[in-house]
C-alpha positions in Angstrom: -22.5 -22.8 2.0 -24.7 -25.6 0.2 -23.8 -28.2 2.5 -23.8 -26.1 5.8 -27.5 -26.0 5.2 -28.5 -28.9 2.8 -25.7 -31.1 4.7 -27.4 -31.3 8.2 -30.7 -31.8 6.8 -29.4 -35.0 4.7 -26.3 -36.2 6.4 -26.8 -34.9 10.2 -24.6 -37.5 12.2 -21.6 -36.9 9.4 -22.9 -33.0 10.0 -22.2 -33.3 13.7 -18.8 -35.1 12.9 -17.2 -32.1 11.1 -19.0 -29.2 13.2 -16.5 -30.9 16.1 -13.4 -29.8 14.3 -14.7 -26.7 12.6 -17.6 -24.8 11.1 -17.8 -25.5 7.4 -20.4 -22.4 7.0 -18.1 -19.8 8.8 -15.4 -21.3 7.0 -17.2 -20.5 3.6 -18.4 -17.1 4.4 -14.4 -16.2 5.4 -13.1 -17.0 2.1 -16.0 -15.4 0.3 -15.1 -12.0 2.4 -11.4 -12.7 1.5 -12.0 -13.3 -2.9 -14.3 -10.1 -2.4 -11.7 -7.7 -0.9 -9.1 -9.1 -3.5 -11.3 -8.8 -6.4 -13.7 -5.3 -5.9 -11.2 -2.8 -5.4 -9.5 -4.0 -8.7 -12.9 -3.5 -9.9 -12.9 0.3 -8.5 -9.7 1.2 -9.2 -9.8 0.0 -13.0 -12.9 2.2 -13.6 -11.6 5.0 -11.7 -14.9 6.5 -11.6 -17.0 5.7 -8.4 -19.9 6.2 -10.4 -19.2 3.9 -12.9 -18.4 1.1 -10.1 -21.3 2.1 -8.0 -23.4 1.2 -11.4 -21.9 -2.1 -11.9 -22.7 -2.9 -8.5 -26.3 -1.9 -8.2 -26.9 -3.6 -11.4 -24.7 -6.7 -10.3 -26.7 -7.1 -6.9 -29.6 -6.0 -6.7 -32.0 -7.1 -9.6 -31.4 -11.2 -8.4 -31.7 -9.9 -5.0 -35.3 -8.1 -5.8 -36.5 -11.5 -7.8 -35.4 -13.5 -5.1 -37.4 -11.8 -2.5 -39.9 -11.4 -4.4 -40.3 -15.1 -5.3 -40.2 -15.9 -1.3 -43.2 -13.5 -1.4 -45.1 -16.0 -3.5 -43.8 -18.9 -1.7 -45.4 -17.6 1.5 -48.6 -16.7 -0.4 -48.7 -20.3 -1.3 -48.1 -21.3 2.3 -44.2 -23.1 0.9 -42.2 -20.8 2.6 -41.9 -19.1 6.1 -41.1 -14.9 6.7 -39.0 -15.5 9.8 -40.9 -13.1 11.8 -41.0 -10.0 9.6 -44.8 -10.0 10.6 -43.7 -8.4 13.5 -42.0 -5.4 12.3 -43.6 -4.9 8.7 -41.6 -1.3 8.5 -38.5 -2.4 9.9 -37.9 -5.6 7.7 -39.0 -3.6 4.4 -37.0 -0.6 5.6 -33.2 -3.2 6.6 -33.6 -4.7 3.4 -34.0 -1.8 1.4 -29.8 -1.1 1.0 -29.2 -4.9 2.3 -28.0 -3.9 5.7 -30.5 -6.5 7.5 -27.8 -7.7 9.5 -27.1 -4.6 10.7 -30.4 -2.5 11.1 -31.8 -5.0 13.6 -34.6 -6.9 11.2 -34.9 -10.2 10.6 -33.1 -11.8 7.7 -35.5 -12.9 4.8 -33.1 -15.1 3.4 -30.9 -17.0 5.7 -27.7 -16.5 4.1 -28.2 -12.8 2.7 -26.3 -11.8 6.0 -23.2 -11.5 4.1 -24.8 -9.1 1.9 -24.8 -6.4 4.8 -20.8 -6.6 5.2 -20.5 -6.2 1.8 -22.3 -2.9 1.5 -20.0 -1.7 4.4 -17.0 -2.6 2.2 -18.1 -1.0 -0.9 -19.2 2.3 1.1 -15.5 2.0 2.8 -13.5 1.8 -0.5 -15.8 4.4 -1.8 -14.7 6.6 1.2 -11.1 5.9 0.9 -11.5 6.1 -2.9 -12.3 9.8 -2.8 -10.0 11.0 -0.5 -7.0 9.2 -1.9 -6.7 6.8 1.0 -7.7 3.2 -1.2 -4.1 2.2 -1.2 -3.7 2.2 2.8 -5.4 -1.3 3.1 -2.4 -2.4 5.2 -3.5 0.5 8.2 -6.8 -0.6 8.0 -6.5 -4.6 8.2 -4.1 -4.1 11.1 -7.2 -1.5 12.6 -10.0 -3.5 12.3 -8.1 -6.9 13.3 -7.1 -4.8 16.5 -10.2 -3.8 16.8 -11.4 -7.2 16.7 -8.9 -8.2 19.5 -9.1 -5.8 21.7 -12.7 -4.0 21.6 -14.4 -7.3 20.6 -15.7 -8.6 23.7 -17.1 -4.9 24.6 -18.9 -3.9 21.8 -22.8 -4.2 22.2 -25.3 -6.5 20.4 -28.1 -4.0 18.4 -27.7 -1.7 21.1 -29.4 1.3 18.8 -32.4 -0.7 17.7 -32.6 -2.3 21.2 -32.8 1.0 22.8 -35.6 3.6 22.7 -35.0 4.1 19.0 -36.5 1.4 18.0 -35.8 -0.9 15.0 -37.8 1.1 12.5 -36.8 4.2 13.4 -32.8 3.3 13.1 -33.3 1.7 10.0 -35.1 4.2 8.8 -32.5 7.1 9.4 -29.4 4.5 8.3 -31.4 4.2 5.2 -31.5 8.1 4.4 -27.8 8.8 5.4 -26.3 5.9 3.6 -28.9 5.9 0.5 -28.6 9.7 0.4 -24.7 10.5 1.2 -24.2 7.8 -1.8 -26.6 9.8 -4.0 -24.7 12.8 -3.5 -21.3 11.2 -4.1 -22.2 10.1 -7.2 -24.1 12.9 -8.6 -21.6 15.0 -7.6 -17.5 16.3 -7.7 -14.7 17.2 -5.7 -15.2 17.5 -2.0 -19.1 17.2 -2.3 -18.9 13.8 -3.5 -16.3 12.9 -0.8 -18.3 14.2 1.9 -21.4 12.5 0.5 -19.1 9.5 0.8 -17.6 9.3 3.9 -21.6 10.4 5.1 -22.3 7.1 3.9 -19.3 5.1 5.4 -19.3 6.7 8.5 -23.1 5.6 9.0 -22.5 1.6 7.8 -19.4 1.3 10.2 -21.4 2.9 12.9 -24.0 0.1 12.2 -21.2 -2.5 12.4 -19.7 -1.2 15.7 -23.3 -0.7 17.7 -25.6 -2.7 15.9 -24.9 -5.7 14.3 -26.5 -8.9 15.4 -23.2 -10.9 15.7 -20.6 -10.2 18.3 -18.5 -7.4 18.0 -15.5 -9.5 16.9 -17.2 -11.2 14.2 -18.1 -7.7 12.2 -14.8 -6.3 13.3 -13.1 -9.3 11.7 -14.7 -9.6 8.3 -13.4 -6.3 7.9 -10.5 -7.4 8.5 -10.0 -10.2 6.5 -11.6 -8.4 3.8 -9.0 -5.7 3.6 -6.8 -8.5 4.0 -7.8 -9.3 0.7 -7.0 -5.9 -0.5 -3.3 -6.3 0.5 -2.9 -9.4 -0.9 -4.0 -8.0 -4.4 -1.6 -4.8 -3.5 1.4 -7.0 -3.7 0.5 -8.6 -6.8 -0.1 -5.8 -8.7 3.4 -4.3 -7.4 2.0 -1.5 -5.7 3.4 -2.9 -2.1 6.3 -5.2 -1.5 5.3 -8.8 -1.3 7.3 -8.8 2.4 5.2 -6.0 3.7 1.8 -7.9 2.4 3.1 -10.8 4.5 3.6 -9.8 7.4 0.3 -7.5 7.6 -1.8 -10.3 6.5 0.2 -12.8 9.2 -0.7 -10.3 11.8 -4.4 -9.6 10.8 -4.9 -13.3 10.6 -3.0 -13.5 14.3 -5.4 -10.5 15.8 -8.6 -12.5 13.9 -7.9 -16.1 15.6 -6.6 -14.3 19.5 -10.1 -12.4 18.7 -12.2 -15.6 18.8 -10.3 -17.6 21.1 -10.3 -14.6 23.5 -13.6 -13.6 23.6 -15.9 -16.7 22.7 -15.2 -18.2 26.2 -16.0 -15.0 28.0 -19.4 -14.4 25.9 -20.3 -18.4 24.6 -22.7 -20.5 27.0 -21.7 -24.3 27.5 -20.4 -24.6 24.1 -18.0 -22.2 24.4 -15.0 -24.7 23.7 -16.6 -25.9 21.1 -17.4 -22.8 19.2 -13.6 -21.5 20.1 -12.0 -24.8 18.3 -14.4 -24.0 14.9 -13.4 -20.1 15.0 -9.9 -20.4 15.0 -9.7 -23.9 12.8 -12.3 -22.0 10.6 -10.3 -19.1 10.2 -7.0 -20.8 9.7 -8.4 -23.2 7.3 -10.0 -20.0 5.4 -6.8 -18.5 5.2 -4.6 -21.5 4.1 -7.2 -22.1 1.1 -7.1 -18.5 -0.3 -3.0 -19.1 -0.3 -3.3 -22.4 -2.1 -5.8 -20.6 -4.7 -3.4 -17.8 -5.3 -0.7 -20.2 -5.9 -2.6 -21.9 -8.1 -4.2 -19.0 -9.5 -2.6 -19.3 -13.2 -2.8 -23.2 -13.9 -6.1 -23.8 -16.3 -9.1 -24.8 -15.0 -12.1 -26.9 -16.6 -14.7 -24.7 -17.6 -17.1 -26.3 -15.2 -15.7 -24.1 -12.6 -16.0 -21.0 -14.5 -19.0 -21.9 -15.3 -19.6 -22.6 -11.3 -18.3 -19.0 -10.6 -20.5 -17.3 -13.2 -24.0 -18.8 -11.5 -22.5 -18.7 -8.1 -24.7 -15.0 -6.7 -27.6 -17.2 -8.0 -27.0 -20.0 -5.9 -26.0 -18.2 -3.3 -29.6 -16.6 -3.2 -31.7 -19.6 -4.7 -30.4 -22.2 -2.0 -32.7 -20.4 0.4 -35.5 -20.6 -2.2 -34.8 -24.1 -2.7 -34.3 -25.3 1.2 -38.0 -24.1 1.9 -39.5 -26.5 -1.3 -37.2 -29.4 0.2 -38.4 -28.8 3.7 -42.2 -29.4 2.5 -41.5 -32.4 0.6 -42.8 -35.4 3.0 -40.0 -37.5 3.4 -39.5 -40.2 5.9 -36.4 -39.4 8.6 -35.4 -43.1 7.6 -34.0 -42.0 4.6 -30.7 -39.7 6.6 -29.9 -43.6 7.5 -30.2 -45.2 4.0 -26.4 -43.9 2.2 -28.1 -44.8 -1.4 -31.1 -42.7 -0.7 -28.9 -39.8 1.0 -27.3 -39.8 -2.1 -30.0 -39.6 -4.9 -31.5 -36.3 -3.0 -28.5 -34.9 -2.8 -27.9 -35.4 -6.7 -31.4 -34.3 -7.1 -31.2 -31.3 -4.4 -27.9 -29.6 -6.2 -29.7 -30.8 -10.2 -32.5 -28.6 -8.8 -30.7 -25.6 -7.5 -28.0 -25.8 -10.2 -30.8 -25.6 -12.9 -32.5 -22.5 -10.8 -29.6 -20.7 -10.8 -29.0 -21.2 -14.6 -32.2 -19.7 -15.6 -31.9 -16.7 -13.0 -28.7 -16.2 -14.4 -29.6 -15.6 -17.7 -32.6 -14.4 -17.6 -31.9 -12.1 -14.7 -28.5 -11.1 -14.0 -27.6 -11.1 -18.1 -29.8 -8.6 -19.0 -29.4 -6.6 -15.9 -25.5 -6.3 -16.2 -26.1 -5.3 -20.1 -28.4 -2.5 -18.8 -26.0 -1.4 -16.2 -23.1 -1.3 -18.8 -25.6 0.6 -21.3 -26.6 3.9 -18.8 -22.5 3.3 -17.6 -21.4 4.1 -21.4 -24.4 7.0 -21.2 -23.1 8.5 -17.9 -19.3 8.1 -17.7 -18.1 7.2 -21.6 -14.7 7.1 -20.9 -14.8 4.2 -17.9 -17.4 2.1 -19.8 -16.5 -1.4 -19.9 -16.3 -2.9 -23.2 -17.3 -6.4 -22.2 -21.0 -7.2 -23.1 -21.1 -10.0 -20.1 -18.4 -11.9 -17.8 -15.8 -13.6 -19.4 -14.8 -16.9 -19.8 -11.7 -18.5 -19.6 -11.6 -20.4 -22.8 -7.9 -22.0 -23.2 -5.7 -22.0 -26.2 -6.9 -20.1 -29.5 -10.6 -20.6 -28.9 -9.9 -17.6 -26.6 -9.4 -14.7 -28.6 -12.1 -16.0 -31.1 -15.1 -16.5 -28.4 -13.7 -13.3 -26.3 -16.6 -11.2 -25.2 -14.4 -8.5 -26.8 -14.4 -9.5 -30.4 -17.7 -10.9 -30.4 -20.1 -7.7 -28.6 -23.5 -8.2 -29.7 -24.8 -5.0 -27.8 -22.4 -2.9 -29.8 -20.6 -1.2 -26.6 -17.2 -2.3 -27.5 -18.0 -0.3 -30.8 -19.7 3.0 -29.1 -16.6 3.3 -26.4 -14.1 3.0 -29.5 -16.3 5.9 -31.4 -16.5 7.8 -28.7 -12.9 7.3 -27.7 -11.8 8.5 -31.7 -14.3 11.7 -31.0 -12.7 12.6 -28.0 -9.0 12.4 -29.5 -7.7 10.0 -27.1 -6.4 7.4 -29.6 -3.5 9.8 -30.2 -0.3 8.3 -28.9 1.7 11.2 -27.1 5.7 10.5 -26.4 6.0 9.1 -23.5 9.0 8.8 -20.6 8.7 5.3 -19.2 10.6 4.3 -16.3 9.9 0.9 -16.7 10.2 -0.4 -20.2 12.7 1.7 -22.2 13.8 6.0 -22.1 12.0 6.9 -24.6 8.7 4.9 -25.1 6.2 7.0 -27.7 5.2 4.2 -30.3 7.2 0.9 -28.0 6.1 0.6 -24.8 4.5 -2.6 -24.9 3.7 -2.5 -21.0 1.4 0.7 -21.4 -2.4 0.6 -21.2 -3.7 2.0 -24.6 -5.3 4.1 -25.9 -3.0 6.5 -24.0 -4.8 10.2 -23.3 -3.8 12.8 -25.3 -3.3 15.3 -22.6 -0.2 17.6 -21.7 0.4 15.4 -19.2 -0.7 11.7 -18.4 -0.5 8.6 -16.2 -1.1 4.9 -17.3 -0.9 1.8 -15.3 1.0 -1.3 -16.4 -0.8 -4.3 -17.4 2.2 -6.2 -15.8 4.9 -5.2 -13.2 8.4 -6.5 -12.8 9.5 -7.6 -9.4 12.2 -5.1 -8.6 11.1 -2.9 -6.1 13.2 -0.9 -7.1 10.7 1.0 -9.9 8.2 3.2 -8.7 4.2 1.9 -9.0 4.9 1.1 -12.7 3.4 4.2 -14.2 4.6 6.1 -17.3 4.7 9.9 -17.5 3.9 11.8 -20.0 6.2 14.7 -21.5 5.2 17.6 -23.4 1.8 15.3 -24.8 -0.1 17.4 -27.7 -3.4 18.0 -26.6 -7.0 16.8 -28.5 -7.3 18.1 -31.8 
């Protein structure tokens, strides 16, 4: 992403060089969209409480992305920074911004890059959906739907047709905003079917927005979907929860339906370039695809700490760069320089100083204290899915681990409250289990089990690891004849 916008201001013929063999920005977005779908529904599924994700989230997202916009605000007060046309529809662009569907409510994007933030929001409200109905395990179904999709409904799907039409932009942004914003409010105040209706309100709205009014082709949407829940099945077949053959060959053909999408339809829709734009989809895609492979093979080998540290500050760079491209653009240098390699590189070194040092202090002064917050009214509202971390871990090799682990050293004390409240409850109690994984009888020995185990008359805990036979059922434990809370 850095240098599919720093890259052609600094290196433009070497720019121009790569863009003939394939887009380096689509490429990036694709294996963002595919690390998302892997990682968030892990994130959903280990709460188990929508609220409790739909916390995390808010408080993840949107505090950087309101002091982001809000420094572009000050930028264009200063005359540093443009609006991209938001003068033109005040209402609209306050209004698509509000839930971060821009790219999908017809304003213009404040922030070039925060276009990815709109698909996101889609796939949260889907596995939200799914989530509540039982359905978040059939991520096979829906890569294989939306890659069809893709293929076959692609080239007819229209371009903002509802804020195009007598609608207008405001008006469909502002009724998005009140079914998505207020179906979510509903699902997480409430239980049972009300929350699930509230839900699916919400999904229902955001994949209406994807299919009739999304800026990009109808492919494109159709295909991040895709690849996201790609993702999903890849993470599936990890976990054990689908075979590892099945996984294949759904991701094979979702990749297949993705690349026939773009080759298929770009010609039919592309001007002069069409060629052009059809070699960088499908290299784009199949290069996407072939790196998230190589970094779940990899997954496991150790890493220098420069990465993670690279992977905690990367939402930070992703929405400084913008920030950081305006102050570059105002700085007076002579074109001379894109010719001169020694001068090409010292602004790149000082470009990525600059943005890396930004996205350090937003980090910790921004997202930090945020996340702490979110975890804080998390432990308040839903207790018993609370996350005990006080801020993202590290990987820290060796024995250094355990001793710098967020979870022995929690300075805001929720570790300590979740344990408390956990002892209150009765839910330390260790019940006799039946464990069809690890031994007959596994009461006070199952080492696979989760703890603390519920003390309930009956229970189910997930596995921390799962063995490769398929022949064991989901790796969960069952609980028989449990005592109940004292």
């Amino acid at each position: 992403m850095v240098y599919e916008h720093f890259g052609a201001r600094v290196f433009p013929g070497f720019h121009r060089l790569v863009l003939s063999v394939f887009d380096p920005g689509l490429y990036g977005v694709l294996v963002f969209f595919l690390i998302s779908g892997y990682v968030v529904p892990r994130s959903l599924e280990r709460r188990g409480s929508v609220r409790a994700f739909w916390i995390g989230r808010l408080f993840r997202l949107f505090p950087l992305f309101g002091f982001v916009i809000l420094m572009l605000l000050l930028l264009h007060a200063s005359g540093l920074a443009s609006l991209n046309g938001t003068n033109q529809n005040t209402a609209a662009a306050v209004l698509s911004h509000l839930f971060m569907l821009n790219d999908l409510l017809g304003g213009p994007n404040l922030l070039v890059v925060i276009w990815t933030l709109s698909y996101e929001m889609v796939f949260y409200l889907l596995l939200t959906a799914l989530f509540t109905a039982g359905l978040h395990r059939r991520s096979g179904e829906l890569a294989l739907s939306f890659g069809t999709g893709a293929l076959l409904l692609g080239g007819l799907l229209p371009t903002a047709w509802l804020s195009s039409r007598s609608f207008g932009p405001t008006r469909v942004a502002l009724i998005a905003d009140g079914l998505v914003i207020g179906g979510l409010a509903v699902a997480l105040a409430t239980r049972g079917l009300p929350r699930a209706l509230g839900a699916w309100l919400a999904a229902c709205t955001a994949l209406t927005l994807v299919v009739l009014n999304e800026h990009k082709s109808g492919y494109e949407g159709l295909t991040i979907l895709a690849l996201m829940f790609a993702g999903t099945v890849l993470y599936r077949a990890q976990h054990g929860q689908i075979t590892r053959g099945r996984a294949a060959a759904v991701v094979a053909g979702t990749f297949a339906a993705a690349v026939a999408a773009g080759a298929w339809h770009i010609p039919a829709l592309g001007g002069g370039k069409s060629a052009l734009h059809q070699r960088e989809w499908v290299m784009s895609v199949a290069l996407a695809g072939l790196t998230f492979a190589a970094g779940l093979a990899l997954q496991n080998l150790r890493l220098p700490s420069v990465f993670s540290w690279l992977g905690l500050v990367s939402y930070s760079v992703y929405l400084g760069l913008p920030l950081m491209l305006d102050l570059y653009d105002d700085i007076p240098l002579p074109k001379s320089y894109q010719h001169l390699p020694l001068l090409q590189a010292g602004a790149t070194v000082a470009f990525l100083a600059a943005l890396l040092a930004f996205a350090t202090m937003t980090y910790y002064l921004v997202e930090v204290p945020f996340q702490r917050l979110g975890r804080r009214i998390t432990m308040r509202l839903e207790p018993p899915f609370a996350t005990a971390r006080s801020g993202p871990s590290r990987a820290v090799p060796g024995p250094a681990r355990a001793a710098r682990s967020p979870q022995t050293a929690d300075p805001s004390g929720d570790r300590q409250r979740l344990l408390a409240h956990r002892r209150r409850a009765g839910t330390t109690r260790r019940p006799a289990l039946r464990c069809r994984l690890c031994s007959p009888w596994a009461g006070g020995g199952c080492r696979r089990a989760r703890g603390p185990l519920p003390a309930r008359d009956e229970a189910w805990i997930t596995h921390k690891a799962l063995p490769p036979s398929g022949l064991l059922r989901r790796g969960l434990c069952e609980a028989r004849g449990a005592p109940g809370p004292p």
